[in-house]
ZAMARGU-4260 file (C-alpha; in steps of 0.2 Angstrom, whole numbers, plus 5000, padded with zeros to 4 digits):
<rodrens>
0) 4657/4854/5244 | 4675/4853/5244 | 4684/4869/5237 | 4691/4870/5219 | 4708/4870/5222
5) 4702/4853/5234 | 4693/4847/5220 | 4710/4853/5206 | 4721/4843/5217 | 4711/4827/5218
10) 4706/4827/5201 | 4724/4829/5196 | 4731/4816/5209 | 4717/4803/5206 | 4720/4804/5185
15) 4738/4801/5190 | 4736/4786/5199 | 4727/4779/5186 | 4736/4782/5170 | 4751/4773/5182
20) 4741/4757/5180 | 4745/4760/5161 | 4764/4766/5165 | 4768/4765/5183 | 4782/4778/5179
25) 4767/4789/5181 | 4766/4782/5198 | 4783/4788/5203 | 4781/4805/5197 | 4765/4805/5206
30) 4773/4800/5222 | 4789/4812/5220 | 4775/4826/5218 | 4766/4822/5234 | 4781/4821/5243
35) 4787/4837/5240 | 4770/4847/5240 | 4763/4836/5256 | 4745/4840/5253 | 4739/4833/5272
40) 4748/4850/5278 | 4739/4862/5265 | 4721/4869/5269 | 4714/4862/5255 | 4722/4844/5259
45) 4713/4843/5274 | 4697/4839/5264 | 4703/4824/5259 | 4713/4819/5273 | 4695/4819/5285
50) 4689/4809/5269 | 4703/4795/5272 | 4714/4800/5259 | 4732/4793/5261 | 4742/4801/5246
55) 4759/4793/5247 | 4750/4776/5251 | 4738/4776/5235 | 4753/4784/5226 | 4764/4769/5229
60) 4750/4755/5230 | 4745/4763/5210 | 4764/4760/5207 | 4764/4744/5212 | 4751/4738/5203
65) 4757/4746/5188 | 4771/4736/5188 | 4760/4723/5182 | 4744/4729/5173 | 4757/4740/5163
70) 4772/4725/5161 | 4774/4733/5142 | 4781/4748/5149 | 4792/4743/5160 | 4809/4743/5155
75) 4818/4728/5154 | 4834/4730/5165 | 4848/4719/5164 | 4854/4711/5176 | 4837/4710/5186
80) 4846/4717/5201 | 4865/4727/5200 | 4875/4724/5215 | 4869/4740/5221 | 4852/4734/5225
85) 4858/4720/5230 | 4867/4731/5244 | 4848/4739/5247 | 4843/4723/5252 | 4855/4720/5263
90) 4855/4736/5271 | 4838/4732/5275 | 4840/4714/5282 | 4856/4724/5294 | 4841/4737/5301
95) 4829/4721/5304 | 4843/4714/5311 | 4844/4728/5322 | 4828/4728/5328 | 4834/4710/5337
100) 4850/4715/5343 | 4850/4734/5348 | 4846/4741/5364 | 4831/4747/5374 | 4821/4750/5356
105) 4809/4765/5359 | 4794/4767/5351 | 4800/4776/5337 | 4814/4761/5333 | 4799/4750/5323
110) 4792/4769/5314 | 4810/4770/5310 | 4814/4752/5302 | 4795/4754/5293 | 4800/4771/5285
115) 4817/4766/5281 | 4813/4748/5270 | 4799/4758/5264 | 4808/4771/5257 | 4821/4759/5250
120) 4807/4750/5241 | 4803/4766/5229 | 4821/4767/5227 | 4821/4752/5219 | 4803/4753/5207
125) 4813/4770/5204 | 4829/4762/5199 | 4820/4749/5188 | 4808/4763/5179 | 4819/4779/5176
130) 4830/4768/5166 | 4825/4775/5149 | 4829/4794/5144 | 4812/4800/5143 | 4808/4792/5160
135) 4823/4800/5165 | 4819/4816/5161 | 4802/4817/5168 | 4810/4813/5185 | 4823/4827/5183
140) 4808/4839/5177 | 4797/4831/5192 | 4809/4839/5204 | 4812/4855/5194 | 4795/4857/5196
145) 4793/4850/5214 | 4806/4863/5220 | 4796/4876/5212 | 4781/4872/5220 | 4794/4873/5236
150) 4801/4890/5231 | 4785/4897/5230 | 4780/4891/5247 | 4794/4896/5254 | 4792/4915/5245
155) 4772/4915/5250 | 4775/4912/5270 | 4770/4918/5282 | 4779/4925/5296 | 4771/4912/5309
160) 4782/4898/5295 | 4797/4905/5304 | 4806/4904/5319 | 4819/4912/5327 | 4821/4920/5306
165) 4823/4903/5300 | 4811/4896/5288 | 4801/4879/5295 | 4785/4871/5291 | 4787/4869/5270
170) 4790/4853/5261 | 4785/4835/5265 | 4787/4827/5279 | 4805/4822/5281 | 4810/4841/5273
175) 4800/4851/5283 | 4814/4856/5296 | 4823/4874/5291 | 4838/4860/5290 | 4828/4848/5278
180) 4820/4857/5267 | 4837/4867/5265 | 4846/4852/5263 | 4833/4846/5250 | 4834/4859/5240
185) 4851/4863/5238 | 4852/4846/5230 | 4841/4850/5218 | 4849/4864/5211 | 4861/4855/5200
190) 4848/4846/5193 | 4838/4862/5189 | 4854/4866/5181 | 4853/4850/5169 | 4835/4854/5166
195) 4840/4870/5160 | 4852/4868/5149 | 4845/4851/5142 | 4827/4860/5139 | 4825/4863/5119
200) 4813/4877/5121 | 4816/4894/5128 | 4799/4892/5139 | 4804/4879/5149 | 4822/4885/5151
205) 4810/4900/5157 | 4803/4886/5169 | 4820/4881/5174 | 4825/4895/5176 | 4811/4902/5190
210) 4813/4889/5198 | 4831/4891/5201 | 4829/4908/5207 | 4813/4903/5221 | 4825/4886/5226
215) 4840/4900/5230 | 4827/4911/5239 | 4822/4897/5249 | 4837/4890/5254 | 4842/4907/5258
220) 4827/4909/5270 | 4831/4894/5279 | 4849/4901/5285 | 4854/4885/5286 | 4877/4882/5287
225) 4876/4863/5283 | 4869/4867/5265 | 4878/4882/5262 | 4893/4874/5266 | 4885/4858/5254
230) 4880/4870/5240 | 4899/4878/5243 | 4906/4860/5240 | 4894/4857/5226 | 4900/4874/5219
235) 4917/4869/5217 | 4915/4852/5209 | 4906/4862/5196 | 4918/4871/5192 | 4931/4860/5191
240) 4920/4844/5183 | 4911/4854/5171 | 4911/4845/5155 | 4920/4852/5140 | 4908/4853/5128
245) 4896/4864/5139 | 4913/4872/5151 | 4911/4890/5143 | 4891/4890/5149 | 4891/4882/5164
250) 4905/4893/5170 | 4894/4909/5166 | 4878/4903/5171 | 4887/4898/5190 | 4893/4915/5190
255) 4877/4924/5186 | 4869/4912/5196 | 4881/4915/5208 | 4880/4936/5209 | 4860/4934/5208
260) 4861/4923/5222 | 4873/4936/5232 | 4860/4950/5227 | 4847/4939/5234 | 4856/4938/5254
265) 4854/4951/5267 | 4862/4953/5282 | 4855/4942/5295 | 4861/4927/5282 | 4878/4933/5282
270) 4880/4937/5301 | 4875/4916/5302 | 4887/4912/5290 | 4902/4921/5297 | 4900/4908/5315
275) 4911/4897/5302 | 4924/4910/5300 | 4935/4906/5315 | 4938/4894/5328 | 4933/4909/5341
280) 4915/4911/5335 | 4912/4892/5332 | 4917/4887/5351 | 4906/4901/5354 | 4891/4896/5343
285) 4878/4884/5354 | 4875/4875/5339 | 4891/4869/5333 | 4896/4866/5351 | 4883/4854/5354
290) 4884/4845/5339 | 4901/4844/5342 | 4898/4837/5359 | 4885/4826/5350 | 4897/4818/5340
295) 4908/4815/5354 | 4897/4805/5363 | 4890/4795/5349 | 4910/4790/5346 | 4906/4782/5365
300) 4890/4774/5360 | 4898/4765/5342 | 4911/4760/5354 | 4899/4751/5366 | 4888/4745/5353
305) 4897/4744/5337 | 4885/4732/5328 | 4872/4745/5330 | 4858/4753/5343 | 4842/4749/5332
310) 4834/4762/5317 | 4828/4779/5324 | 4837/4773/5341 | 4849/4786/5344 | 4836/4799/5350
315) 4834/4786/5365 | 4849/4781/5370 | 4859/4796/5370 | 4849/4803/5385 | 4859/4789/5395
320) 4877/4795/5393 | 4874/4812/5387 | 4857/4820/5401 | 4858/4836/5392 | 4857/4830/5377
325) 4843/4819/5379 | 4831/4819/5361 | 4845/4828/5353 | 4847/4821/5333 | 4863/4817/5326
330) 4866/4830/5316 | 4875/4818/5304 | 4868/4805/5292 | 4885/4796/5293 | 4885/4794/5312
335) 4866/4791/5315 | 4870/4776/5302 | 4885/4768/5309 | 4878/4771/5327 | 4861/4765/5324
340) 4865/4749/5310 | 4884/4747/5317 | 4899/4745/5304 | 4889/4732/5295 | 4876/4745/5291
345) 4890/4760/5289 | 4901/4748/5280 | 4889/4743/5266 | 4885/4761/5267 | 4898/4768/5261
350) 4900/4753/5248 | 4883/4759/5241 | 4889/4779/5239 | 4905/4773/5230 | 4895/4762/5218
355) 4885/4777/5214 | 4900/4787/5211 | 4907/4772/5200 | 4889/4773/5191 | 4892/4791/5187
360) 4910/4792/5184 | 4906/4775/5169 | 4890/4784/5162 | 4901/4799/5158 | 4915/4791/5150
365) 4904/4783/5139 | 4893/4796/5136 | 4898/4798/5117 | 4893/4781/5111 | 4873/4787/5119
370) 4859/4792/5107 | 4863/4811/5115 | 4881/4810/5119 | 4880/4829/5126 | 4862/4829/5135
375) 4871/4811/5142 | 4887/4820/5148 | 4876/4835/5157 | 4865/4822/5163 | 4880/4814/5173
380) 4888/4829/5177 | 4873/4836/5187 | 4868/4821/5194 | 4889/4821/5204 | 4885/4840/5208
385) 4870/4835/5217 | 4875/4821/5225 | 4891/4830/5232 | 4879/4843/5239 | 4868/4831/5246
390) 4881/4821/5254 | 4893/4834/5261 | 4875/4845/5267 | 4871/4827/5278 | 4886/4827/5287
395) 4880/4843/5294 | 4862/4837/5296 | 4854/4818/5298 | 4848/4814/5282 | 4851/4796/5282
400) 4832/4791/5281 | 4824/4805/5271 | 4815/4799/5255 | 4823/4813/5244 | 4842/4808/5250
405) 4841/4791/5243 | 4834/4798/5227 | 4849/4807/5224 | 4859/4793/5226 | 4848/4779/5216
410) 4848/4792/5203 | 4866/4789/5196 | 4860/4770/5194 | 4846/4776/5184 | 4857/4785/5172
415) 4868/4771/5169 | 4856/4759/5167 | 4851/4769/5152 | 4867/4772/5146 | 4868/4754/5145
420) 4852/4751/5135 | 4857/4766/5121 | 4872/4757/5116 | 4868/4739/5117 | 4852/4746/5105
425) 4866/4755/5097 | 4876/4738/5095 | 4858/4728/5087 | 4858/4743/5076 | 4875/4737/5067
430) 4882/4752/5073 | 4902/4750/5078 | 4907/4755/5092 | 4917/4770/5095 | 4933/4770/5107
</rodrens>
């Protein structure tokens, strides 16, 4: 007899996948939530991991199928596929080209390439689905209470969950490093912030709210630089990008967030913290001195091989000019790219992350002509706060083929796809357009 919470789970998950076969937005929001809780490493997981359960699989394969059992709620997106999927697919066809002409693949080169286009593949059901505003919103509420769920982890573990005083072992998968998860999460608070001041009801601005305060306590658990300089970064644009009809409120609520955060810290994160304060302490900090060193060598490698090593190859080569650093990561989601798919890969890249930008920067600007112009403007203004933090937390930490990264960067697609469907509905309704 499997335990209740087993059985809670499974009858949750499995209702999930079905009703995506009526909406495959369910699907998604499914998917998103087993990435984030990773049942397979809970105790009441296990279960259904002996019985063959494979929860992102059935997830996605639900989705899929939903795509065309449930055609009437599928959005219709125009055109089919934006330039900036376009790029996805290309960045895939560069990492299967890598797999031809990089060097010495390893074992974990084919993992790699299979994680990667499969990872780009929900991006693009996700870019096709959480085109409408409701969909939308699910997915911001989705991650609001995925990082929750995180939070609560985080603030439940136990003392064998740390090492060293550094939170590990919570999240999915590809978040489950005291770097991950961190990273992860501090991308998620802007969009905790959009949920909460777009919420009508107190009760879920309560939600909001908590799960805010657990994200902040995790992240500070993790002691982790690369996102406290990230949510630093992130902090700044907020300030200076807040839009004017919410400026007044945002500004306090980042400055209560910001002393509750404070109150929230203890010594051991600060003394971490203040290895970034001078030159002295950083050339004395092991960790900043072998990324450092790191970085350096992967310069030699891009130079060797500037079309690219092979996805997930970097682990394997750097052994060869760099013994010491043998199985060393990257530490930077901008050089594991370029080194691993060459400048093609880094090139098209960097394309991609302007063209969100460019996505973001349009749905604002024409926020007013929305069915919500204000909700629409706090929409895109969290959306840029996140990915800022995300981006500028990666160049600290490789994040260059996690799930939840791309999310953050598809997102801004999402939003002005439905952006665009408000006012061309807007244009069939005989409304003028405003200018």
């Amino acid at each position: 007899m499997w335990p209740l919470r087993t059985i809670g789970f499974f009858g949750i998950f499995g209702v999930a996948c079905f009703a995506s076969l009526a909406n495959p937005i369910w699907g998604v929001l499914n998917y998103m939530m087993v990435y984030q809780i990773n049942p397979p490493a809970k105790w009441w997981g296990q279960p259904l991991c002996d019985a063959g359960m494979r929860f992102s699989m059935f997830a996605a394969a639900f989705t899929i199928i939903g795509l065309f059992t449930g055609r009437k709620n599928v959005p219709d997106v125009r055109p089919v596929f934006s330039l900036w999927e376009l790029g996805v697919f290309c960045l895939i066809g560069v990492a299967a080209l890598n797999l031809v002409i990089g060097i010495d693949h390893g074992p974990g080169t084919m993992y790699a390439f299979e994680k990667f286009w499969k990872v780009l593949l929900f991006v693009l059901i996700l870019a096709r689905l959480a085109t409408t505003r409701r969909n939308l919103l699910l997915v911001v509420w989705t991650l609001v209470l995925g990082s929750l769920y995180l939070g609560y982890d985080a603030f439940t573990a136990p003392e064998s969950a740390f090492v060293l005083g550094r939170l590990e072992r919570v999240g999915g998968p590809d978040i489950s490093t005291t770097s991950g998860v961190a990273a992860h999460l501090a991308a998620m608070l802007p969009i905790i912030g959009v949920a909460f001041l777009t919420a009508r009801e107190w009760k879920w601005k309560a939600v909001a709210a908590l799960s805010g305060a657990l994200t902040v306590n995790a992240i500070i658990m993790c002691r982790t630089r690369s996102a406290f300089i990230g949510i630093a970064c992130g902090a700044l644009a907020a300030v200076f990008m807040a839009p004017r009809v919410r400026r007044y409120r945002i500004h306090l609520l980042l400055i209560l967030g910001g002393i509750a955060a404070f109150s929230l810290t203890d010594s051991n994160f600060w003394a971490r913290m203040e290895t970034m304060t001078s030159k002295e302490k950083l050339d004395k900090d092991a960790a900043t001195v072998t990324r450092r060193e790191i970085w350096k060598v992967s310069w030699q490698i891009f130079t060797d091989h500037p079309l690219g090593i092979g996805p997930g190859n970097f682990q394997n080569i750097i052994g060869e000019y760099a013994p010491k650093h043998h199985k060393r990561a990257s530490h930077n989601s901008l050089v594991v790219c370029f080194v691993e798919l060459g400048v093609q890969g880094g090139v098209l890249f960097l394309l991609m992350v302007g063209g969100s930008l460019w996505f973001l920067r349009r749905s604002s600007r024409r926020a007013h002509l929305t069915a919500d112009p204000v909700e629409t403007k706090i929409l895109a203004y969290g959306l840029f706060i996140s990915f800022v933090t995300y981006f500028i937390t990666a160049l600290g930490t490789q994040r260059f083929y996690c799930e939840s990264f791309w999310w953050v960067l598809v997102l801004p697609l999402c939003l002005h796809r439905m952006v665009t469907r408000e006012i061309e509905t807007r244009d069939r309704a005989g409304y003028p357009m405003l200018r």
